[in-house]
C-alpha positions as CSV (number, residue, x, y, z in Angstrom):
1,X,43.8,3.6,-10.8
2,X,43.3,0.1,-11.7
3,X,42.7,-0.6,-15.7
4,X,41.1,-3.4,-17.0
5,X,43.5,-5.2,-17.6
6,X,44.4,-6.4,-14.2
7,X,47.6,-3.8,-14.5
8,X,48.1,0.0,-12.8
9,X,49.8,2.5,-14.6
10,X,52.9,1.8,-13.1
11,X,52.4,-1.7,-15.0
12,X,52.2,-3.4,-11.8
13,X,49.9,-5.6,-11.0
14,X,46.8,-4.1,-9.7
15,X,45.1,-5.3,-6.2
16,X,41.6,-7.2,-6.8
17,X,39.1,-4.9,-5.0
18,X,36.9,-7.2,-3.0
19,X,33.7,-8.4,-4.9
20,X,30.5,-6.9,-3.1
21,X,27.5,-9.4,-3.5
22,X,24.6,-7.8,-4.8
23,X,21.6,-6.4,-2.9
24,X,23.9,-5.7,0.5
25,X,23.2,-2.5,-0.4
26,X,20.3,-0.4,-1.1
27,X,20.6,3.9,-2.1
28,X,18.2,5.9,-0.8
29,X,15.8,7.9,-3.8
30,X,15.6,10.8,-1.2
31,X,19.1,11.5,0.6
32,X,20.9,9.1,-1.6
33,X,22.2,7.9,1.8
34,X,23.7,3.9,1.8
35,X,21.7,1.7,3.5
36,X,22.6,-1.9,4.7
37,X,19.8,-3.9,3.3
38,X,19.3,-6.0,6.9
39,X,19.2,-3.0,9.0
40,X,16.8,-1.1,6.7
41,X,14.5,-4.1,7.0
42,X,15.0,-4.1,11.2
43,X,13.8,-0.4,10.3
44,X,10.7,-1.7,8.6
45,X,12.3,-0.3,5.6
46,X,12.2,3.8,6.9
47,X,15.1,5.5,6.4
48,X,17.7,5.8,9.2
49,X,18.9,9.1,8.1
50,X,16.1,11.1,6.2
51,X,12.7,9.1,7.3
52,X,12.2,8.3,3.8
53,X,9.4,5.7,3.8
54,X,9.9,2.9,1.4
55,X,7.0,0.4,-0.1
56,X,6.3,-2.5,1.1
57,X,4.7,-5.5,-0.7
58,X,1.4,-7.0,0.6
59,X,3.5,-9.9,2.2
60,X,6.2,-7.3,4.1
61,X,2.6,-5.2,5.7
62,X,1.3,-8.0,7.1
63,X,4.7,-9.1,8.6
64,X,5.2,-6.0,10.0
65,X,1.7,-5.4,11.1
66,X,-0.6,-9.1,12.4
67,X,1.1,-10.7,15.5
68,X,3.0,-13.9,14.1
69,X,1.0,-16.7,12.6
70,X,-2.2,-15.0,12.8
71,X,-2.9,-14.2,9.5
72,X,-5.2,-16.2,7.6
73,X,-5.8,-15.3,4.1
74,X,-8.9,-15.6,2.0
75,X,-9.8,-15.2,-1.4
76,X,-6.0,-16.4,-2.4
77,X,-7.5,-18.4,-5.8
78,X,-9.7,-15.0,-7.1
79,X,-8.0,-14.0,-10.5
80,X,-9.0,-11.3,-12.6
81,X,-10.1,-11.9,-16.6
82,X,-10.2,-10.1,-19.4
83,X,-13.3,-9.0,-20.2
84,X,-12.7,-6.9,-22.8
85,X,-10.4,-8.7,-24.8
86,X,-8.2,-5.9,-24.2
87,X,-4.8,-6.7,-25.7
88,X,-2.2,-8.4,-23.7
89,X,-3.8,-7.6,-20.4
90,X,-3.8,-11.5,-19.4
91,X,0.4,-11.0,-20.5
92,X,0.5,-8.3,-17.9
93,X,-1.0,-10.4,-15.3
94,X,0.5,-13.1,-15.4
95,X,4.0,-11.2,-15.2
96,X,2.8,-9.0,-12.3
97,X,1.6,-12.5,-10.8
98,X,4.8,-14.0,-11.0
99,X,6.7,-11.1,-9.8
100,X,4.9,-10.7,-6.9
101,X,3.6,-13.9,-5.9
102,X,0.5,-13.0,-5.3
103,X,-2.8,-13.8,-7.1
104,X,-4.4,-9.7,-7.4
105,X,-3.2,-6.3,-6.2
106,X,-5.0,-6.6,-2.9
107,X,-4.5,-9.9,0.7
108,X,-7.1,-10.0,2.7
109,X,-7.8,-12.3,5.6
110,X,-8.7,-12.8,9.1
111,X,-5.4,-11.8,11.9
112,X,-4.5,-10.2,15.3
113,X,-3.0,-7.1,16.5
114,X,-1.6,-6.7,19.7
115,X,-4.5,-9.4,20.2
116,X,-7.2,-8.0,18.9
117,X,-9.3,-9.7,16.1
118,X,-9.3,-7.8,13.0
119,X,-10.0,-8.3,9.1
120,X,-7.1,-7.3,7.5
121,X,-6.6,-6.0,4.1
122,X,-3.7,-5.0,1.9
123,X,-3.0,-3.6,-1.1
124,X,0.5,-4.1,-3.0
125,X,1.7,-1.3,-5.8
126,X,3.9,-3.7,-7.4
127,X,0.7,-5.3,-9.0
128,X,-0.5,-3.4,-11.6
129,X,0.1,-0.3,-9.2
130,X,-2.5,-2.0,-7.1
131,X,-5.3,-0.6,-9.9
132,X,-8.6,-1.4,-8.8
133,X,-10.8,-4.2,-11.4
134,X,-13.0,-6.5,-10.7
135,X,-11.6,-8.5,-8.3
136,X,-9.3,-6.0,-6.4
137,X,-13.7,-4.5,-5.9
138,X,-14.3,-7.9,-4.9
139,X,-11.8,-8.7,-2.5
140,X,-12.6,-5.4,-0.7
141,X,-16.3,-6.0,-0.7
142,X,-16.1,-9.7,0.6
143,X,-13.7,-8.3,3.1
144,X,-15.7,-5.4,4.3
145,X,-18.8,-7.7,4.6
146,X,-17.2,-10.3,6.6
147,X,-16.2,-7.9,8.8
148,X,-19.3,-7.0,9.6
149,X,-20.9,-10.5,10.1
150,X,-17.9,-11.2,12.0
151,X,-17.7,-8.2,14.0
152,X,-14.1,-7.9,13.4
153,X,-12.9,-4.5,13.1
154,X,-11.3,-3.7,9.3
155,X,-8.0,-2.3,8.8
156,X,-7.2,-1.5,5.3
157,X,-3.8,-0.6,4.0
158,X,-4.9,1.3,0.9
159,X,-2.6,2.2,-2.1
160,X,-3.3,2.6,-5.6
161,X,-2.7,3.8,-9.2
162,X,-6.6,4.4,-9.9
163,X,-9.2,2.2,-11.7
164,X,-7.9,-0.5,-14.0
165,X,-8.3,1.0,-17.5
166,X,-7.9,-2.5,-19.2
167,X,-11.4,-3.3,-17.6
168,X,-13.2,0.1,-18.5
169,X,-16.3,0.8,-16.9
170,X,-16.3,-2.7,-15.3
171,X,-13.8,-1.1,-13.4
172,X,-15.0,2.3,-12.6
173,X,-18.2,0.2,-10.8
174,X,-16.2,-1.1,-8.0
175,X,-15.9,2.8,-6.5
176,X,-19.8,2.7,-5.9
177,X,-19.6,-1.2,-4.6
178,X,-17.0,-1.2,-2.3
179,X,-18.5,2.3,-0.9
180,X,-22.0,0.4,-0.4
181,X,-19.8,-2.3,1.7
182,X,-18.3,0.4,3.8
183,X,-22.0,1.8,4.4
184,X,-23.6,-1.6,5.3
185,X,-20.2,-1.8,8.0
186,X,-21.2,1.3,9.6
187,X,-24.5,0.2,9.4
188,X,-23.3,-3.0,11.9
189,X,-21.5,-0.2,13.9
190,X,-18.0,-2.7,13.0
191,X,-15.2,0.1,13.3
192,X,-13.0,0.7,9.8
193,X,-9.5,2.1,10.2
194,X,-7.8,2.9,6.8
195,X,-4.4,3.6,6.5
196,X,-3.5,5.2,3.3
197,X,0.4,4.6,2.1
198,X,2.5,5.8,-1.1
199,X,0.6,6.1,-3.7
200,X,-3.1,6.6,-2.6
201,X,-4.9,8.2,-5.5
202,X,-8.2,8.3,-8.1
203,X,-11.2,6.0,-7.6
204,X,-9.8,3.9,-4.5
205,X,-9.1,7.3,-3.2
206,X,-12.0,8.5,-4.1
207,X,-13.8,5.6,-2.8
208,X,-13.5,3.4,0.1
209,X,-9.9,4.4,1.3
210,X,-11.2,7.9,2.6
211,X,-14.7,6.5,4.2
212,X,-12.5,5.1,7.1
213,X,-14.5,6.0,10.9
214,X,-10.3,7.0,10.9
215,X,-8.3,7.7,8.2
216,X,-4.1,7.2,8.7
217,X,-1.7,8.0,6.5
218,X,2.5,7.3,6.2
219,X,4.6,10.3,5.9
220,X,5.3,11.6,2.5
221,X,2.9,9.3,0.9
222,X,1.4,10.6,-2.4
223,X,-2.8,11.1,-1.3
224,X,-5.0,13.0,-4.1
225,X,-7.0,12.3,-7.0
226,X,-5.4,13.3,-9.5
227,X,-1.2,12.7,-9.6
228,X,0.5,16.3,-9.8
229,X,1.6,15.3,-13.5
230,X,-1.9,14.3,-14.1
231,X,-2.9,18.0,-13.5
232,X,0.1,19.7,-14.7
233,X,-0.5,18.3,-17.9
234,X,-4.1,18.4,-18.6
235,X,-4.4,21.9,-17.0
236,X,-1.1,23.1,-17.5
237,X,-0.9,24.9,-14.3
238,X,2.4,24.2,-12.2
239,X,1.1,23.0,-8.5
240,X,3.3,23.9,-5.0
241,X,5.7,21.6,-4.0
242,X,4.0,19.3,-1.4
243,X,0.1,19.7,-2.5
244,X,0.0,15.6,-3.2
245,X,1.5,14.3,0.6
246,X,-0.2,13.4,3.1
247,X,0.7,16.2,5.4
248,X,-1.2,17.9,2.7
249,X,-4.3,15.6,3.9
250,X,-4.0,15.9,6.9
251,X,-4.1,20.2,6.7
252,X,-6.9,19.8,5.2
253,X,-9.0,17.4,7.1
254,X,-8.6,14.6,4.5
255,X,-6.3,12.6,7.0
256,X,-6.9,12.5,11.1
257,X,-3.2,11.6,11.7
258,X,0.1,11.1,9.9
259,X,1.8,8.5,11.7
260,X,5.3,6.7,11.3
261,X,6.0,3.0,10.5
262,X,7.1,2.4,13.2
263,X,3.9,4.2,15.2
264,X,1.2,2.7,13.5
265,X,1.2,-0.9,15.2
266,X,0.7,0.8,19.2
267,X,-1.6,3.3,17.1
268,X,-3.8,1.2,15.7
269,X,-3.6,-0.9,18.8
270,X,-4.8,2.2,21.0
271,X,-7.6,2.8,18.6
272,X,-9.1,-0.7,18.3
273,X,-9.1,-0.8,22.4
274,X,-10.6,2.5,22.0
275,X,-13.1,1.7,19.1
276,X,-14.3,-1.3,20.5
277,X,-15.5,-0.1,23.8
278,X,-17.4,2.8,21.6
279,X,-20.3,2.6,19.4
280,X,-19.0,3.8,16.1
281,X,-21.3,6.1,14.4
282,X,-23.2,5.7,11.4
């Protein structure tokens, strides 16, 4: 066993083990398995030996998910304020800004799939756990409606925390606008395919993530309004394992399908060649 000082017990010289650069490496939270950081992004960062479905940022989802160099992004320069002068929200912005490289919690902009025109929006939990305020409401709605004047289908990869508490009721008011959006979509019989991911929860949940004409969902992901620590502690009632996953969902008629990363391109292809030869009801 090599000491610190560069000497065994024997008082030889120990050998140097080889230096490992970080971030080769990645452990997995669920089967603690080693993964080789390149292959588990061929893998669209799943899991090669339990599934396990990691997050993606905003930037990784579109990668994996537009055909190249047909993404277009709009609404890049929206930033949210502080309204409330609520203290060191603009702080926590600007970090989560710089962390992430992105503006808000939610890209949205114009793409293709497998060559079919879409409006494509994503949401990204590393900013501000993709909390719905102001402009995350905005984004959505200006999304939704262009989708409709446009006649491009929407695809939404939903995830979220809840409403942003540093904007108070401010926030809570994007649940009933961007559900207004969805309804003038249907209205324009545009189709809307939503695919919830880890964690999908509270007013986006409750909201315009489950108004989709078909609702997706990734394995495992957390789906319910209310986290299970959320409940546990307010009602003090200890919940099954599994009542927050999507399989839940899906049981229960809250999800249509539960689909794999590595699915959902060809089945969200299939659907918009299906969905656009189908009036979509209102």
């Amino acid at each position: 066993m090599a000491l610190e000082s560069g000497f065994n017990r024997n008082g030889a010289p120990a050998a140097r083990r080889p230096e490992v650069p970080e971030g080769l490496w990645l452990k997995c939270p669920k089967c603690s398995g080693m993964l080789y950081q390149k292959e588990l992004e061929r893998d669209l960062k799943v899991c090669r030996h339990c599934s396990h479905h990691f997050r993606l940022t905003a930037r990784e989802r579109i990668a994996y998910t537009a055909d190249p160099d047909t993404f277009v992004e709009r609404d890049a320069g929206l930033r949210s304020v502080n309204p409330l002068d609520f203290p060191e929200y603009e702080q926590k912005l600007e970090a989560d800004q710089a962390k992430t490289g992105l503006g808000e919690a939610l890209v949205w902009g114009e793409a293709q799939l497998n060559a079919h025109p879409i409006v494509l929006a994503v949401a990204d939990a590393n900013f501000r756990m993709a909390s719905m305020g102001s402009v995350v409401g905005e984004k959505v709605t200006r999304a939704l409606e262009h989708a409709a004047a446009t006649r491009r289908p929407a695809l939404f990869f939903c995830a979220s925390g809840g409403a942003r508490m540093q904007e108070g009721i401010l926030s809570l008011m994007q649940m009933a606008k961007t559900a207004a959006a969805v309804r003038r979509l249907q209205e324009a019989r545009v189709p809307y395919l939503v695919v919830l991911t880890d964690p999908t929860t509270a007013g986006v949940l409750a909201s315009f993530a489950s108004l989709g004409d078909v609702v997706l969902a990734e394995p495992a992901a957390l789906v319910g309004f209310a986290g299970p620590r959320v409940i546990e502690q307010n009602l003090k009632v200890k919940l099954p394992p599994g009542t927050h996953t999507a399989e839940f969902a899906l049981g229960r008629g809250m999800v249509d399908m539960v689909v794999a990363r590595r699915e959902l391109v060809p089945t969200l292809s299939r659907l918009l060649s299906y969905l656009g030869k189908t009036e979509v009801s209102g």
